[in-house]
C-alpha positions as CSV (number, residue, x, y, z in Angstrom):
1,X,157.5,255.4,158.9
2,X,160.4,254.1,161.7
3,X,163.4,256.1,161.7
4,X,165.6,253.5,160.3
5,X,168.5,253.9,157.6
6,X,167.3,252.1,154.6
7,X,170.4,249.9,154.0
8,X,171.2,246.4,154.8
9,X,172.9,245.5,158.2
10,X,175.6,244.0,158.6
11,X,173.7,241.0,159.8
12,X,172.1,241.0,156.5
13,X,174.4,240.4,154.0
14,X,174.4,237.5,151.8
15,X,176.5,234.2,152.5
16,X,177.4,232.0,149.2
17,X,175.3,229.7,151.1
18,X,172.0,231.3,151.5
19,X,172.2,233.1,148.6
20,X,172.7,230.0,146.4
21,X,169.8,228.5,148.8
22,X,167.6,231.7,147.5
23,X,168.5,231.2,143.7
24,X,167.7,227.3,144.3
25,X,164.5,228.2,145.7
26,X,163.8,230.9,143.0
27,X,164.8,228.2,140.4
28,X,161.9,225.7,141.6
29,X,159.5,228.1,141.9
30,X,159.6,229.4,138.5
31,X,159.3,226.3,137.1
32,X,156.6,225.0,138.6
33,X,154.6,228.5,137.6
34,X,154.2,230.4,141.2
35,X,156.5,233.2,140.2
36,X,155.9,234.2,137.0
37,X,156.4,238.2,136.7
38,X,160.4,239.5,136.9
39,X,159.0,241.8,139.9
40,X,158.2,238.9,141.9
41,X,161.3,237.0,140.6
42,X,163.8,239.7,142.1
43,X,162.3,240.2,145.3
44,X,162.8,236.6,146.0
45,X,166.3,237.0,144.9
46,X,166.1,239.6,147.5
47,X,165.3,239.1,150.8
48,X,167.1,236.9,153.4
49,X,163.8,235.3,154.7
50,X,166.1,232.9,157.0
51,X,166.7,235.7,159.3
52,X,162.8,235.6,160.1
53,X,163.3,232.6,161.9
54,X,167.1,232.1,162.8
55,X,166.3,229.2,165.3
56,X,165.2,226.9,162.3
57,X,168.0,225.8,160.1
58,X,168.5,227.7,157.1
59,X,167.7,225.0,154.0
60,X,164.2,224.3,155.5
61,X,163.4,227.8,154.9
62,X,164.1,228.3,151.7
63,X,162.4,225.0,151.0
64,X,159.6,225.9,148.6
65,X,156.7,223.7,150.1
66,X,157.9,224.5,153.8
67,X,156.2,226.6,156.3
68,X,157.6,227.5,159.8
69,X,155.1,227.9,162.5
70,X,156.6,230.5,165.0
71,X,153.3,230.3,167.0
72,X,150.7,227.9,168.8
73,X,148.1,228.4,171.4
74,X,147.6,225.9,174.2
75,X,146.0,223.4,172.2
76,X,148.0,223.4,170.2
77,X,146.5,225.2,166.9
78,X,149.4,227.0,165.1
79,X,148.1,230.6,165.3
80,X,151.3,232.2,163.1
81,X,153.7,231.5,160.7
82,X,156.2,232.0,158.1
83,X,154.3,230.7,154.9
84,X,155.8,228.4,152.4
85,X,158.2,230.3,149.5
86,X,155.3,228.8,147.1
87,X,152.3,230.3,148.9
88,X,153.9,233.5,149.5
89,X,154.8,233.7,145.9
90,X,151.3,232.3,144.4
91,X,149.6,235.1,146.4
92,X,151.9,238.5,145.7
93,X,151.2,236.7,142.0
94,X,147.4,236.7,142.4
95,X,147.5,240.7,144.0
96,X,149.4,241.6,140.8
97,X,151.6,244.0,142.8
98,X,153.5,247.1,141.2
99,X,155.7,250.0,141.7
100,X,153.8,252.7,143.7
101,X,151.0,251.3,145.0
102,X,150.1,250.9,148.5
103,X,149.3,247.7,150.1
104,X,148.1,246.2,153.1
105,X,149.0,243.3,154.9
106,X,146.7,241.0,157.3
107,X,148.8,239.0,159.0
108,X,152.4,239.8,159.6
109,X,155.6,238.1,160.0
110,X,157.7,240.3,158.2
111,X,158.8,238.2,155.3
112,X,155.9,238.7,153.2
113,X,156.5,242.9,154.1
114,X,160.1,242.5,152.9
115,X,158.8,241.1,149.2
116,X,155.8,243.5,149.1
117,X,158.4,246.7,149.7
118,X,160.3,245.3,147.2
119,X,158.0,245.0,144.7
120,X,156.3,248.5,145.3
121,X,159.4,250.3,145.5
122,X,160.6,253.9,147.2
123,X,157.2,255.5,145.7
124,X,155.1,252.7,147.5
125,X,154.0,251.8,150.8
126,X,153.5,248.7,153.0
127,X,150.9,248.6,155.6
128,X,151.8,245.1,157.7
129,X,149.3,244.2,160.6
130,X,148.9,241.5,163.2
131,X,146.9,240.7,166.2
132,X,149.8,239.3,168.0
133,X,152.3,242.1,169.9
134,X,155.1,239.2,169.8
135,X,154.5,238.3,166.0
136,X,155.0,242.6,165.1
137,X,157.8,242.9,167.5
138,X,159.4,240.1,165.6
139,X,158.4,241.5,161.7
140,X,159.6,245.1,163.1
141,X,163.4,243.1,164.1
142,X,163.2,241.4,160.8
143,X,162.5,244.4,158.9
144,X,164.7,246.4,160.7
145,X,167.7,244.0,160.6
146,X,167.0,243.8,156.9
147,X,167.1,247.8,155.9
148,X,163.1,247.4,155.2
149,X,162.6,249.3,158.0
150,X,161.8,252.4,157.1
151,X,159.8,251.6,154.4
152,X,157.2,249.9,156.2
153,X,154.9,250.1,158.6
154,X,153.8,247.2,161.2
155,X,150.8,247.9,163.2
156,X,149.2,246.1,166.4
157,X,145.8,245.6,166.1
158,X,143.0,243.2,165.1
159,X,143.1,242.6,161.1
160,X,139.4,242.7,161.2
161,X,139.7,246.6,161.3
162,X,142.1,246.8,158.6
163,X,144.8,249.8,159.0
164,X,142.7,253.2,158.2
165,X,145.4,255.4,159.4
166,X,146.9,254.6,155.9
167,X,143.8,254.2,153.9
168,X,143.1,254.0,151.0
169,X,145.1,250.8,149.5
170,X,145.9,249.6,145.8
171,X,145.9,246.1,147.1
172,X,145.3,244.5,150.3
173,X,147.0,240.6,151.1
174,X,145.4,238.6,153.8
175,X,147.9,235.6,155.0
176,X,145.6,234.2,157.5
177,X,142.8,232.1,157.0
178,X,139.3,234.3,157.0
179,X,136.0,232.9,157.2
180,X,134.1,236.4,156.7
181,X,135.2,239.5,154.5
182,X,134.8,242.6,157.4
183,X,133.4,245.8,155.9
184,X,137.2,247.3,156.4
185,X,138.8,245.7,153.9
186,X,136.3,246.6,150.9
187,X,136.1,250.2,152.2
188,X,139.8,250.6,152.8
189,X,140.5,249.2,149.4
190,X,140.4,251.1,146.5
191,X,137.6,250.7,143.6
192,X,138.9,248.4,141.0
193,X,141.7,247.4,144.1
194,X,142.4,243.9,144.1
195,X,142.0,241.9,147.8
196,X,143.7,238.4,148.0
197,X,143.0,236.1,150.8
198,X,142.4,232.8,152.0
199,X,138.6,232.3,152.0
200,X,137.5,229.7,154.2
201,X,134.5,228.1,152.4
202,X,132.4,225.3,153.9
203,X,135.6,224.5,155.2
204,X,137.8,224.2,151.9
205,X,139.9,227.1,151.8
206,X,141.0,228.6,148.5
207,X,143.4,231.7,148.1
208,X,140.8,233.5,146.0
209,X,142.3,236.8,144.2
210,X,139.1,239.5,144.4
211,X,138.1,242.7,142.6
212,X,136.3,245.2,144.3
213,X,133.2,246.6,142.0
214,X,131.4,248.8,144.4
215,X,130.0,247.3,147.1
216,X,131.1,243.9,146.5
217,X,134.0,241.7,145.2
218,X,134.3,239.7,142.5
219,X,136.5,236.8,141.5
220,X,139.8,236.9,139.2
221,X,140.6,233.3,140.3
222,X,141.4,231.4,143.1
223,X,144.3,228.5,144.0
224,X,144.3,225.7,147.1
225,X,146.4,226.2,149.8
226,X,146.4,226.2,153.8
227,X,147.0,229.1,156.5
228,X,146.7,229.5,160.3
229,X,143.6,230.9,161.0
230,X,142.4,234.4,161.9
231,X,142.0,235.7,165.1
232,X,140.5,238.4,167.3
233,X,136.7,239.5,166.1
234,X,136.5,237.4,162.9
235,X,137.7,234.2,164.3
236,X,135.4,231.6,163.3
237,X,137.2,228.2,164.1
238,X,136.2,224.7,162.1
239,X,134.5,222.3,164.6
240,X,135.7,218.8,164.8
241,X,133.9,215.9,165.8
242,X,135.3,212.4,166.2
243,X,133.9,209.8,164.9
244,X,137.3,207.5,166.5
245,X,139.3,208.9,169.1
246,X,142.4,206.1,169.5
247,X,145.4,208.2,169.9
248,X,147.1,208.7,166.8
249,X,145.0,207.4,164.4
250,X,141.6,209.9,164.9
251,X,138.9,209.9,162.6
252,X,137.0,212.9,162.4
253,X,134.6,215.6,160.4
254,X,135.5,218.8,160.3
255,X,132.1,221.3,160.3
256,X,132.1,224.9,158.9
257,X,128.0,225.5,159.3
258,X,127.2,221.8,158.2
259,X,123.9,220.4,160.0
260,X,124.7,219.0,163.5
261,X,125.6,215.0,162.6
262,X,124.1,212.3,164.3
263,X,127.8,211.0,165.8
264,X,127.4,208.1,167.5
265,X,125.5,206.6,164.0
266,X,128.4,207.7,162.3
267,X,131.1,206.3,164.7
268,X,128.8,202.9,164.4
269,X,128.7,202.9,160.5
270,X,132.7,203.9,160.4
271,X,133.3,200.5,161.8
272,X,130.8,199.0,159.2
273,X,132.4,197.1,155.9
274,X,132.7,199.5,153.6
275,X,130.6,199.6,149.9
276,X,132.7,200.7,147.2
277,X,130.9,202.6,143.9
278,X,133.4,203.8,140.9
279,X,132.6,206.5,138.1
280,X,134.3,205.6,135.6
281,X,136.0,209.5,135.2
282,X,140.3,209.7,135.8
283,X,142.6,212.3,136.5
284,X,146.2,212.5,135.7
285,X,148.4,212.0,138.5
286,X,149.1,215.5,138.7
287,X,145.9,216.9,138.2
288,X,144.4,218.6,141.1
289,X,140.8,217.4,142.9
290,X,140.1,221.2,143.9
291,X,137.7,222.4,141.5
292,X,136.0,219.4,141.3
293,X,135.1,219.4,145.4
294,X,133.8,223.2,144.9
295,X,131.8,221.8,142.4
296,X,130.5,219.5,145.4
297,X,130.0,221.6,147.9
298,X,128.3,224.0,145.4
299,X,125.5,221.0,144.4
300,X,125.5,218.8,148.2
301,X,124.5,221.4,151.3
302,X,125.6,218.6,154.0
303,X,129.7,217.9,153.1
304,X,131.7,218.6,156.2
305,X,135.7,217.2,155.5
306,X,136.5,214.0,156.5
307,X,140.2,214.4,158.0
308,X,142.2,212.2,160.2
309,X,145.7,211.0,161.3
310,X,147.4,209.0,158.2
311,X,147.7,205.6,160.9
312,X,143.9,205.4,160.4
313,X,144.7,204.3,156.6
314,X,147.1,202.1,157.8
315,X,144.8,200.5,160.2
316,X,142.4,200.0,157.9
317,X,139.7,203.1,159.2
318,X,139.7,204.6,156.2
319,X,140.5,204.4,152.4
320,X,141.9,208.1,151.8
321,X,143.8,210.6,153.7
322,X,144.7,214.4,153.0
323,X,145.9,217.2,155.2
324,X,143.2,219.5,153.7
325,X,140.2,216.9,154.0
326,X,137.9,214.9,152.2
327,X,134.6,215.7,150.6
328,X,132.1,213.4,152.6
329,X,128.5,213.2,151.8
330,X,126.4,212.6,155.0
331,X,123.2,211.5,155.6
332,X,121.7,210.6,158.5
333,X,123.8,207.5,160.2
334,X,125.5,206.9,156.8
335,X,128.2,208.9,154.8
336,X,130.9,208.4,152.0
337,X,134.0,210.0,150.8
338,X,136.1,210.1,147.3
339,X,138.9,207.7,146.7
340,X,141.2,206.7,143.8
341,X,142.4,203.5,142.5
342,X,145.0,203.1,140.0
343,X,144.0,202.4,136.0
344,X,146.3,200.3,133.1
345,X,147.6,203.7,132.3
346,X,150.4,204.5,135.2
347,X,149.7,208.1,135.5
348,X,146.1,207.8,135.8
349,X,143.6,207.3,138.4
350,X,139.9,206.8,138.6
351,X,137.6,208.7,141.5
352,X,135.4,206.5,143.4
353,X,133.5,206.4,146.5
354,X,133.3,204.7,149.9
355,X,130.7,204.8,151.5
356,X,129.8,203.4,155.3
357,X,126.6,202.8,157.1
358,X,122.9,201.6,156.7
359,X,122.6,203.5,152.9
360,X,126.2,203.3,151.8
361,X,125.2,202.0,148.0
362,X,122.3,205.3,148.0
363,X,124.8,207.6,149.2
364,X,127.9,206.7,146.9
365,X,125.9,206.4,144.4
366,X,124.7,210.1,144.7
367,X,128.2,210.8,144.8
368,X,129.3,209.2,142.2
369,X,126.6,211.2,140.0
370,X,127.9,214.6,140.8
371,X,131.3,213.0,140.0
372,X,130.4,212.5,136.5
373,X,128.1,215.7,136.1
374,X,131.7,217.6,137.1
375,X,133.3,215.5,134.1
376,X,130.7,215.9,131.8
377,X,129.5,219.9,131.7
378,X,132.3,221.8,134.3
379,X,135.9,220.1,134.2
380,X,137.2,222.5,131.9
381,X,135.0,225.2,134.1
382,X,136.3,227.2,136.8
383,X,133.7,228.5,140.1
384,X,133.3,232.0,139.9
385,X,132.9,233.4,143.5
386,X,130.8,236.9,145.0
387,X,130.8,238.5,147.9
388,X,128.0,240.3,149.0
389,X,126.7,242.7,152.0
390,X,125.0,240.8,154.5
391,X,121.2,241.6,154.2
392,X,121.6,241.4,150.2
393,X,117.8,239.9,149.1
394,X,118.1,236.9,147.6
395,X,116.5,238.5,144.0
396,X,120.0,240.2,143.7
397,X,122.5,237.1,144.4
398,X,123.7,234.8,141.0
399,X,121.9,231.4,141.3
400,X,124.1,229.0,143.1
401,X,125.6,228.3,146.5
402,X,125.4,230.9,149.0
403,X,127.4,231.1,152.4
404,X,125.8,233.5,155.1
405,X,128.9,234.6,157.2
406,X,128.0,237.7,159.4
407,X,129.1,240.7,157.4
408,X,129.1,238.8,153.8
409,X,126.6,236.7,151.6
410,X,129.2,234.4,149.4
411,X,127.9,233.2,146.3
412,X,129.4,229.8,144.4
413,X,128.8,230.2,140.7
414,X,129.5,227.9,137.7
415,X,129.4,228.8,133.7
């Protein structure tokens, strides 16, 4: 470990101000259910996470929904950051994290380190790794300047390879965006060792909490969220291609190994009035669409994510916007989407479909059908997810959606 005093610097001690902006944040994220163990609870207490980034002003990052990108390439694409308090906190809840145990972390930025010590304790150790030299050299000031320092290890390298030097790990925490599971992390994590990370899945990613049985991982449940993505030898980008390209209000599909489109079909039907199909099935306004588009992309295999800038609502492009993407069923020159429109009941809402092109009615319609099967036999269900050695025969895989990435076979599952 570095040969620094475990104590708290002077620059580290707590203000009235940031540490009634820490209780505040602990407050909110206890009641909306992302920290739910007293571990969890105190380490958030805890740790001065401003200090991570002391060139952003100190509310915003103790703002639970908040992240702070501390990194972008040339165009652009943010390639590190400072997750959101309620991110962090749903996925140190997911590893199930106790005293003792050694963890692993993919992705560094020293905050995350700093809760993970905490929770693990003098008899535990923390493993932090990053790709980026000037993303460690930043965690290793942050954990220094915060007494973590000693009891924690940050290491330069490519998260594909894990950290074997300190192998074997109780729990290993991935906080950027994977589209493949490398052989490392199974073999570097202990049997019955629990691996949490953002799994990139025909494009939707879903923090998905795994347990390693052998030779593969299975499921213990998974929650939406949104991280930078990985680089070095795993990075696997999303493709984009436009189907409008006016500055500011781009409409486009994002591709994670969907069949090539035909574009220019699909720029002509975007411009096409639109057909409109509704199923009849509501959510409350609260209620989350997640499980019900894994439950599409497990029964359609062409749904790339519709995504675009929110001026191409306003002008009128498209119906529905989200920062994560949209669903959208393509087909030749013609594709549509989900929408909502509001019901008599105020905190209601009824899923729908727009479709565009020569077969909009066909397409929604189709749509629409899975909609209801969701409502009928799997709202109450929740996807169970596998990973698998590449080369696994098909006799051996659970019937369902399966994902070929390079090292892993990903199987989609429902009761």
């Amino acid at each position: 470990m570095n040969d620094v005093p475990d104590m708290r610097t002077e620059e580290a001690q707590p203000t009235p101000s940031d540490k009634k902006l820490r209780d505040e944040m602990v407050g909110s994220l206890v009641k909306m259910g992302a920290v739910r163990s007293e571990r969890v609870e105190a380490a958030f207490r805890t740790v001065p996470r401003h200090l991570a980034t002391p060139d952003v002003d100190v509310a915003k990052t103790y703002r639970v929904e908040d992240a702070v990108i501390t990194r972008t390439d040339a165009d652009g694409v943010q390639l590190s950051s400072v997750s959101a308090p309620r991110i962090q906190a749903m996925q140190i809840e997911q590893a199930d994290i106790g005293p003792g145990m050694r963890v692993l972390e993919i992705g560094s930025g020293g905050v995350n380190a700093a809760y993970l010590a905490e929770i693990v304790d003098e008899d535990g150790l923390i493993v932090t790794a990053d790709i980026d030299h000037e993303v460690t050299e930043q965690a290793q000031r942050f954990l220094t300047s915060t007494g973590y320092g000693s009891r924690t290890h940050v290491v330069t390298g490519d998260g594909e390879l894990g950290a074997p030097e300190h192998a074997p790990y109780d729990r290993i925490l991935v906080t950027v965006q994977a589209a493949d599971i490398p052989p490392a992390w199974i073999q570097q994590l202990v049997d019955g060792g629990r691996l949490v990370v953002p799994l990139r899945i025909r494009g939707m990613t879903r923090t998905v909490a795994f347990v390693r049985h052998g030779n593969r991982l299975v499921s213990d449940g998974f929650e939406l969220c949104g991280f930078v993505p990985m680089q070095g030898i795993s990075e696997n980008r999303i493709r984009l291609v436009l189907l409008h390209d006016t500055e500011g209000e781009e409409v486009g599909l994002r591709l994670d190994g969907h069949p090539e489109p035909d574009a220019e079909a699909l720029r002509a039907a975007l411009v096409t009035p639109p057909v409109k199909a509704w199923s009849g099935v509501t959510l409350a306004g609260n209620e989350s669409k997640e499980h019900l588009d894994i439950w599409l992309t497990t029964v359609f295999d062409n749904l790339p994510l519709l995504a675009g800038k929110p001026a191409a609502r306003t002008r009128g492009l498209v119906a529905s916007i989200s920062p994560h993407g949209i669903p959208t069923l393509v087909d030749g020159g013609t594709f549509a989407y989900r929408t909502v429109r509001a019901t008599d009941d105020p905190d209601r809402f009824e899923l729908g479909v727009i479709g565009h092109g020569p077969h909009a009615k066909e397409i929604a319609a189709r749509l629409v059908e899975q909609i209801q099967v969701w409502d009928r036999e799997h709202r109450g269900d929740r996807a169970h997810i596998q990973v698998f050695p590449a080369g696994t025969p098909e006799g051996r895989l659970p019937a369902g959606r399966v994902v070929n990435r390079p090292h892993t076979r990903i199987t989609i599952t429902w009761p």
